[in-house]
ROZA-339200 format. One line per 4 residues: number of its first residue (from 1); for each residue y, z, x of C-alpha. Coordinates in Angstrom, 3 decimals. Layout:
BEGIN
NUM	Y/Z/X ~ ... .
***
This chain:
BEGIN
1	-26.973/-17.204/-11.883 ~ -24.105/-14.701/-11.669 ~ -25.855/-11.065/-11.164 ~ -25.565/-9.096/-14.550 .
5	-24.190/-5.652/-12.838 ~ -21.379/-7.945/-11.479 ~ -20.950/-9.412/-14.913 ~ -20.978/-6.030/-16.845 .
9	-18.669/-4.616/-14.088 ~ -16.399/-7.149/-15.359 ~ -15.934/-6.633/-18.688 ~ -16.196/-2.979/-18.739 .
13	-12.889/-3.662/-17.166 ~ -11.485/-5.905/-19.322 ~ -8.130/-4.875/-21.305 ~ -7.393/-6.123/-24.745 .
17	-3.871/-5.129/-26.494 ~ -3.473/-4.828/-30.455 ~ -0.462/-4.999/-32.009 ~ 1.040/-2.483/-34.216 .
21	1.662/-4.932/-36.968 ~ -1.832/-6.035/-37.648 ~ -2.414/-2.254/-38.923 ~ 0.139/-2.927/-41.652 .
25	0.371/-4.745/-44.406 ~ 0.440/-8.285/-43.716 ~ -0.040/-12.073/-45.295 ~ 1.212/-15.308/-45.686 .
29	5.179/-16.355/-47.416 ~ 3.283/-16.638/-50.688 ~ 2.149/-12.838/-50.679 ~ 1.582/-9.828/-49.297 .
33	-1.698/-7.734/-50.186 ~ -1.322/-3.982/-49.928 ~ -4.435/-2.123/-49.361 ~ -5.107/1.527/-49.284 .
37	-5.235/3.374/-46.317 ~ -2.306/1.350/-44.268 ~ -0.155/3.127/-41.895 ~ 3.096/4.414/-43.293 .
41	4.287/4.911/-39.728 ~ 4.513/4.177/-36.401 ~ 2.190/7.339/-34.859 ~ -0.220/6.248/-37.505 .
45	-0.533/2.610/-36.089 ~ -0.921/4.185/-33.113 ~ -3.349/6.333/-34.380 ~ -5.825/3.635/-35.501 .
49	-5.136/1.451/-32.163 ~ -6.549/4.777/-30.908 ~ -9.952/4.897/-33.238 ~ -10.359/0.696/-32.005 .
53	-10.018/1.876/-28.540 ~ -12.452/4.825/-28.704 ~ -15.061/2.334/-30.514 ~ -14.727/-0.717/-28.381 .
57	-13.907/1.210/-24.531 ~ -11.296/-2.073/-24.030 ~ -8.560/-1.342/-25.870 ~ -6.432/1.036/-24.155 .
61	-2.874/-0.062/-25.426 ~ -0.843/-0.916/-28.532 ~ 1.952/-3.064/-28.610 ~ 5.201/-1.716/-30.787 .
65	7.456/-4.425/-32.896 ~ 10.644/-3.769/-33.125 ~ 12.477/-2.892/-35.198 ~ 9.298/-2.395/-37.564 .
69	8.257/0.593/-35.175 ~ 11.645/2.414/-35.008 ~ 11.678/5.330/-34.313 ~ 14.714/7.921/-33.008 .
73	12.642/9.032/-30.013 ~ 10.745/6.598/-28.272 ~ 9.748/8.930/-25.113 ~ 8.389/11.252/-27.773 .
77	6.608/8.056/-29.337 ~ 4.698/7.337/-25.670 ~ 3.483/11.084/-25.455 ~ 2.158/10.821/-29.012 .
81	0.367/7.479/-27.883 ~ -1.111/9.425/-24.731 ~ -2.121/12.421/-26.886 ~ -4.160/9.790/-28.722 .
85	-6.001/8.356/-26.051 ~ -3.634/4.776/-25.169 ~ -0.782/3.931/-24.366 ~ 2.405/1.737/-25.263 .
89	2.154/-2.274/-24.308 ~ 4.534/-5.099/-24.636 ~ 7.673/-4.452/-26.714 ~ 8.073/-7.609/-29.666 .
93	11.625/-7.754/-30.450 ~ 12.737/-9.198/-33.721 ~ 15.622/-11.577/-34.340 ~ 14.123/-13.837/-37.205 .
97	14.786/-11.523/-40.302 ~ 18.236/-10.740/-40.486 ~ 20.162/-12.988/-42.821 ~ 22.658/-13.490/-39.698 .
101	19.576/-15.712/-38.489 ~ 19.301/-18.226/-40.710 ~ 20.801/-21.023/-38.431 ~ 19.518/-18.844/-35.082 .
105	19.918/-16.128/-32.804 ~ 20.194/-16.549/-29.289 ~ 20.780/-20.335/-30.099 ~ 23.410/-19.839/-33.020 .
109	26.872/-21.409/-32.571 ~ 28.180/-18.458/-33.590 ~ 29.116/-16.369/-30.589 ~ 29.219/-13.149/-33.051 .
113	25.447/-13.912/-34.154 ~ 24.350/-14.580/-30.084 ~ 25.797/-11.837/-29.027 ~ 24.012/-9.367/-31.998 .
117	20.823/-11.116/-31.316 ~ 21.331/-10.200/-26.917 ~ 21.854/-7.189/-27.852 ~ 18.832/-6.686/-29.574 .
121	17.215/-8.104/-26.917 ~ 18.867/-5.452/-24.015 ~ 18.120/-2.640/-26.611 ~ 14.519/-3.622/-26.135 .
125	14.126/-3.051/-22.645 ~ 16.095/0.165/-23.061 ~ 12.818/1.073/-25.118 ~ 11.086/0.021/-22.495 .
129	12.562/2.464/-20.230 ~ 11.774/5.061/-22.683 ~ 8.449/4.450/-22.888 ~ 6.813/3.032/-19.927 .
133	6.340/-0.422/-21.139 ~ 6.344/-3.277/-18.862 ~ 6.473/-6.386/-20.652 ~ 9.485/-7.765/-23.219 .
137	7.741/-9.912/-25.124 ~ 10.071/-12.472/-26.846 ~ 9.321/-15.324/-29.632 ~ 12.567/-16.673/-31.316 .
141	12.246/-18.880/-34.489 ~ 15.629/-20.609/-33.683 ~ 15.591/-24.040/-34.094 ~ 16.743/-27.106/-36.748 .
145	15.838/-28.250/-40.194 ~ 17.937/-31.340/-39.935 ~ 19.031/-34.260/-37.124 ~ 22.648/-33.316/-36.708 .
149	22.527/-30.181/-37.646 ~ 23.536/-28.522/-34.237 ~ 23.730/-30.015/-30.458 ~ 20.209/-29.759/-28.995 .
153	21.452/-29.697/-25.673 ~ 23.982/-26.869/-26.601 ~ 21.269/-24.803/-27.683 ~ 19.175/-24.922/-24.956 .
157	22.373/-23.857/-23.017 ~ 22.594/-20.358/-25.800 ~ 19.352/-19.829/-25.077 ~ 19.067/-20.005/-21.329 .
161	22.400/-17.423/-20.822 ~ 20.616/-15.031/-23.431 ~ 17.266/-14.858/-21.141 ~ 19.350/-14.838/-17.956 .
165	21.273/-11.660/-19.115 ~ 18.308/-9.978/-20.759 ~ 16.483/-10.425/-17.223 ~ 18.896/-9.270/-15.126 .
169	18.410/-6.378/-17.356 ~ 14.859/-5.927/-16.443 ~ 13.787/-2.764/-14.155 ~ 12.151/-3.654/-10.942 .
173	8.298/-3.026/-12.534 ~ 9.134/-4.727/-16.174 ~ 7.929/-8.303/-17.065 ~ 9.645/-10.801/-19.807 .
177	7.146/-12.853/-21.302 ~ 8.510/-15.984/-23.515 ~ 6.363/-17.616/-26.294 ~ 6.639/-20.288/-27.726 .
181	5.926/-22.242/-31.242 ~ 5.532/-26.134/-32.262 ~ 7.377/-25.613/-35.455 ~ 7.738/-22.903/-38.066 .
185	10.370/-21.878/-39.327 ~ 12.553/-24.700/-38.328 ~ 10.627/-28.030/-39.457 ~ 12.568/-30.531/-37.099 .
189	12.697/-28.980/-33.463 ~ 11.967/-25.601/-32.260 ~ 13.816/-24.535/-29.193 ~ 11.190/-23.145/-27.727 .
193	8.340/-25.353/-28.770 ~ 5.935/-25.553/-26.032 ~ 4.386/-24.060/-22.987 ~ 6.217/-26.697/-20.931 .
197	9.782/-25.401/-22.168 ~ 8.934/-22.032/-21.637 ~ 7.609/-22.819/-18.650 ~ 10.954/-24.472/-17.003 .
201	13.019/-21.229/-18.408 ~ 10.522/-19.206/-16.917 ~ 10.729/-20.603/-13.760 ~ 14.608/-20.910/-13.847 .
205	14.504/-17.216/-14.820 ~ 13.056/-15.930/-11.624 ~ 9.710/-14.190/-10.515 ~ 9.728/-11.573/-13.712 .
209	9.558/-14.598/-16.300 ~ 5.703/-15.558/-17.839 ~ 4.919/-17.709/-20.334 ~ 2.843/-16.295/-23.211 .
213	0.124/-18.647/-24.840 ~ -0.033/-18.242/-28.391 ~ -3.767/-19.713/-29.358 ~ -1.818/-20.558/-33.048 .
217	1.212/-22.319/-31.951 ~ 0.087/-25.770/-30.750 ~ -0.479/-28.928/-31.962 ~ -3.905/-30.121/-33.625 .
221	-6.361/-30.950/-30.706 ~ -4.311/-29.493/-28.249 ~ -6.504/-28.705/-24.932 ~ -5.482/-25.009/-24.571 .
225	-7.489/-23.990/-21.540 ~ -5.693/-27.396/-19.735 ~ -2.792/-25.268/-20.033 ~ -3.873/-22.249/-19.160 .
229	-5.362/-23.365/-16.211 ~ -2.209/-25.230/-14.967 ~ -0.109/-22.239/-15.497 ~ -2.693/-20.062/-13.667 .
233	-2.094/-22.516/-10.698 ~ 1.854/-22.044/-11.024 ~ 1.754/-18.211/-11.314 ~ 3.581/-18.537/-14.286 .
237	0.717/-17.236/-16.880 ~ 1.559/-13.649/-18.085 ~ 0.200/-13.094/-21.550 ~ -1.483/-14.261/-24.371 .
241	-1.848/-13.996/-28.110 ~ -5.214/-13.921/-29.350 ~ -5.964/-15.536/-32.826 ~ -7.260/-18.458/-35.170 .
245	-6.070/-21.515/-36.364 ~ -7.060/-23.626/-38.843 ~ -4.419/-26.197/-39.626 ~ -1.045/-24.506/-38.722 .
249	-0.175/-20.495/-37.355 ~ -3.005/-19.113/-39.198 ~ -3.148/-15.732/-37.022 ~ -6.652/-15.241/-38.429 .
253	-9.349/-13.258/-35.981 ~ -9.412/-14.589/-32.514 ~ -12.296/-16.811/-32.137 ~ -13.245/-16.984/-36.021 .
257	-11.767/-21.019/-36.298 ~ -13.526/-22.486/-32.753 ~ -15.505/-19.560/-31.004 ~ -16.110/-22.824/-28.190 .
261	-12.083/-22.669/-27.403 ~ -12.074/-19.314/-27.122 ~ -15.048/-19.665/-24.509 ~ -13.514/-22.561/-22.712 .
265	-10.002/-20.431/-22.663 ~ -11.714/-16.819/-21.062 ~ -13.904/-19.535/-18.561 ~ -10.487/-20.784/-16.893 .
269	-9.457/-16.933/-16.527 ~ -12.357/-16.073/-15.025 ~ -12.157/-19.414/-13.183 ~ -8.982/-18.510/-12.203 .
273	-9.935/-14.536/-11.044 ~ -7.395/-13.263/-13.309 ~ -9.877/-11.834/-15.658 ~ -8.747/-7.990/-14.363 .
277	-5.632/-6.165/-15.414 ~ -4.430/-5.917/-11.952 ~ -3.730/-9.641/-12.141 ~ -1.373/-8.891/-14.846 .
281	-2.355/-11.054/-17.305 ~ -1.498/-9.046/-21.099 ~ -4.248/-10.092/-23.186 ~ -3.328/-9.198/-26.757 .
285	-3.998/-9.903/-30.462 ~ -1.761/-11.138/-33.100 ~ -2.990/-11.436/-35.753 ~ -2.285/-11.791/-39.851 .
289	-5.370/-9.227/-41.787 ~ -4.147/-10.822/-44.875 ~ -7.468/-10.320/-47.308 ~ -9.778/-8.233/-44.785 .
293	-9.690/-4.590/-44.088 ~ -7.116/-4.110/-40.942 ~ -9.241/-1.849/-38.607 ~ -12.637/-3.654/-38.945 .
297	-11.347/-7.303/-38.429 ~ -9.509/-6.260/-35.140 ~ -12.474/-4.830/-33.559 ~ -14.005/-7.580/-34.630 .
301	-11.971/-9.743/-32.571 ~ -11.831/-7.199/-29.528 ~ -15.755/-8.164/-29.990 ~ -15.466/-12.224/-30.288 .
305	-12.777/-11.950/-26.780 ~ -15.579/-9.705/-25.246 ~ -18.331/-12.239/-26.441 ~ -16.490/-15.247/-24.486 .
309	-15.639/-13.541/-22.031 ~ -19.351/-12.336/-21.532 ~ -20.339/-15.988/-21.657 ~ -17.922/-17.186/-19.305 .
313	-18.881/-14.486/-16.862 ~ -22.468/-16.051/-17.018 ~ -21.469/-19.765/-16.272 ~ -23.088/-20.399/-12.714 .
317	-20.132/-21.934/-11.394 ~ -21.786/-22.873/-7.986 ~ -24.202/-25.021/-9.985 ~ -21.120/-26.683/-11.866 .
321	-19.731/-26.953/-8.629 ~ -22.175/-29.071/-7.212 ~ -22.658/-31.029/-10.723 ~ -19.137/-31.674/-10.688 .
325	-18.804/-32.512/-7.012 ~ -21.906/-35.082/-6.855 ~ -20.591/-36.483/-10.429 ~ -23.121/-35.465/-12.353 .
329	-21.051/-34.877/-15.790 ~ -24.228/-34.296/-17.927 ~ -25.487/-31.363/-15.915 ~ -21.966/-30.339/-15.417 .
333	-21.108/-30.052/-19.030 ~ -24.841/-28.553/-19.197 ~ -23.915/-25.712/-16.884 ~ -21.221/-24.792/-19.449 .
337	-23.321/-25.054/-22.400 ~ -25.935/-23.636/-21.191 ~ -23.479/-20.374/-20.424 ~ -22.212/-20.733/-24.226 .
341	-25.612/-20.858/-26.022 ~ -26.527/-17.696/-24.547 ~ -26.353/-14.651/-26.892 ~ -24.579/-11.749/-25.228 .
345	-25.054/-9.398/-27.761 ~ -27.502/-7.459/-25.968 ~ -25.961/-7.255/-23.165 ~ -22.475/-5.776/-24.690 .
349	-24.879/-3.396/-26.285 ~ -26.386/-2.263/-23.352 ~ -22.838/-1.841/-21.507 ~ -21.555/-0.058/-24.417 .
353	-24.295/2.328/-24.314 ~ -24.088/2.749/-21.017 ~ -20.334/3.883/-21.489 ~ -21.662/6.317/-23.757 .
357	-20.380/4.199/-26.854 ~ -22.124/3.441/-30.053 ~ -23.850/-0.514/-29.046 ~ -22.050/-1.775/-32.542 .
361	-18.496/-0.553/-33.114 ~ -18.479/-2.015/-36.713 ~ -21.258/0.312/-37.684 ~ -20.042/3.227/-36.028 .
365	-16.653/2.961/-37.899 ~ -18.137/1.920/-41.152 ~ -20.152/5.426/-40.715 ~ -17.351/7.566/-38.815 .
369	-15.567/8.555/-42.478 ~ -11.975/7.437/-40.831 ~ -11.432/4.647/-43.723 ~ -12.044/6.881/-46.503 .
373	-10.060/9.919/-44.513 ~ -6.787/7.353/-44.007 ~ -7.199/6.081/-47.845 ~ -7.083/9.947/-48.988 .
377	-4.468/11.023/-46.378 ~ -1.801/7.940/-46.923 ~ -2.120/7.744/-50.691 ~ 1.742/8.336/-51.038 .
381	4.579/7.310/-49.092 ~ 5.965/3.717/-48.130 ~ 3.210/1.726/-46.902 ~ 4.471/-0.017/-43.452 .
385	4.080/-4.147/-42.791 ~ 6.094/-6.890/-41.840 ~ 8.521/-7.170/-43.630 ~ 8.384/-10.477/-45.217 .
***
């Protein structure tokens, strides 16, 4: 069995990002529930990514959204993130709520409309620069409602020039990661559907391209950590997006649908020795807090990543190795489940201690006053979210 100081080495180096945007308000395209206490500003996103981090010990960065974190000085934005105790992650650009967008971006026929959406795009890494960040991440919700309603071939050709020239705009240490989505908004093909088609951009982009798994954006019974795994193989895996689905992009807390997935996904990682930062790999959240206070459900689901990863540490791969190799697919699955079935609270509890940390972040920020102090402080003033 895999030596617990080796396993607690491992995930007291584990990295988790959270994204800016699951601080604000947040929902579905039905509604939007405000609730008191919700940032009114970037710094203050920042701010509580900064009380997670303290609590948990494996959050150290937040990722910004533009332009939903605007600001007019984004160097002075990265000192205020230091001052806190993290620092900025992956920069989301936006080019899905602008009524220019309604037939695409980067994919529109519309030269004017590409060319608004690239530069969006190159202003991005500009904030990069600015701020230290080294991964672009980019999602576009281009795509068709209707057969016939643009050339799909034509599209793919808008979309490959605007990731050429946005990568040629990279700096030598800065990443572009491209996600992808089955469907939503567009309801008859997405140009960037699957991990397959970001895959061959990526790849036709040049060393600085990674895909970025969404957990949400597949089809039903979709074998996730099959993917990962192949991409881990390629090189090509740079990022992912941690949440929940139930039937469609749900974006509820990362392992709150199928806790299993979640284990099977962190299992290839660790499989795969890319569990560290220094492989590169930019684990983050995203995430809808629709109905649930914002801070508490995203350290819950820093503590759901760190419970399967915790179990996956523990699989004894050199007995699944030999299950596996002498065909022995009961004792092989066994191996796994036995790894699963384990409960690693204790042991997070103990690390966390150990770190000087309270063992159960949920209690310590139920009892640390900050909710009631960020209800009084951000009583007035416009309450920041997505935008929807």
């Amino acid at each position: 069995m895999p030596d617990p100081t080796t396993v607690k080495a491992a995930l007291a180096a584990q990295a988790i990002e959270t994204p800016s945007w699951a601080f604000g308000n947040s929902g579905t395209r039905f509604k939007v529930f405000a609730q008191p206490g919700v940032p009114r500003t970037p710094e203050e996103k920042i701010a509580d990514a900064a009380v997670v981090h303290r609590l948990t010990g494996v959050a150290p960065s937040v990722a910004l959204h533009v332009p939903w974190d605007a600001v007019e000085d984004y160097a002075k934005l990265n000192l205020f993130a230091q001052d806190a105790g993290v620092r900025i992650g992956a920069i989301n650009t936006n080019v899905f709520q602008d009524d220019d967008y309604k037939l695409g971006s980067v994919t529109n026929a519309d030269p004017r409309i590409r060319r608004k959406a690239t530069d969006h795009l190159l202003e991005a890494v500009s904030i990069m620069d600015a701020t230290g960040s080294r991964d672009l991440k980019l999602w576009f919700a281009d795509g068709l409602n209707y057969p016939g309603q643009d050339d799909l071939r034509d599209r793919q050709e808008r979309l490959s020039a605007a990731l050429h020239e946005t990568y040629d705009r990279l700096g030598a240490n800065q990443r572009m990661l491209l996600e992808y989505k089955l469907f939503e908004p567009a309801f008859y093909a997405t140009d960037v559907p699957d991990w397959g088609t970001s895959f061959a951009h990526c790849v036709e982009l040049g060393p600085k391209a990674f895909v970025c798994i969404d957990t949400g954006h597949h089809a039903p019974g979709t074998n996730i950590e099959f993917i990962v795994a192949f991409l881990l193989r390629q090189g090509k895996l740079g990022a992912f997006d941690f949440n929940s689905r139930f039937y469609a992009d749900d974006d509820l807390m990362a392992g709150a649908a199928d806790p299993f997935q979640l284990f099977r996904i962190m299992y290839e990682i660790v499989r795969g020795e890319a569990l560290e930062p220094s492989y590169g790999i930019n684990f983050m959240l995203d995430q809808c807090h629709n109905i649930e206070a914002k801070i508490p459900a995203i350290i819950r689901s820093v503590m759901n990543i760190q419970e399967a990863t915790a179990k996956a540490l523990l699989v004894d791969r050199g007995a699944l190795r030999d299950a596996q190799q002498s065909g022995d697919v009961l004792s092989a699955n066994g191996v796994l489940m036995d790894a699963y079935n384990t409960d690693v609270r204790p042991l997070l509890r103990e690390l966390r201690e150990e770190s000087g940390r309270d063992p159960d972040p949920l209690a310590a920020y139920h009892r640390s006053g900050y909710q009631a102090q960020i209800e009084s402080d951000r009583a007035h003033g416009q309450q920041a979210g997505w935008n929807a």
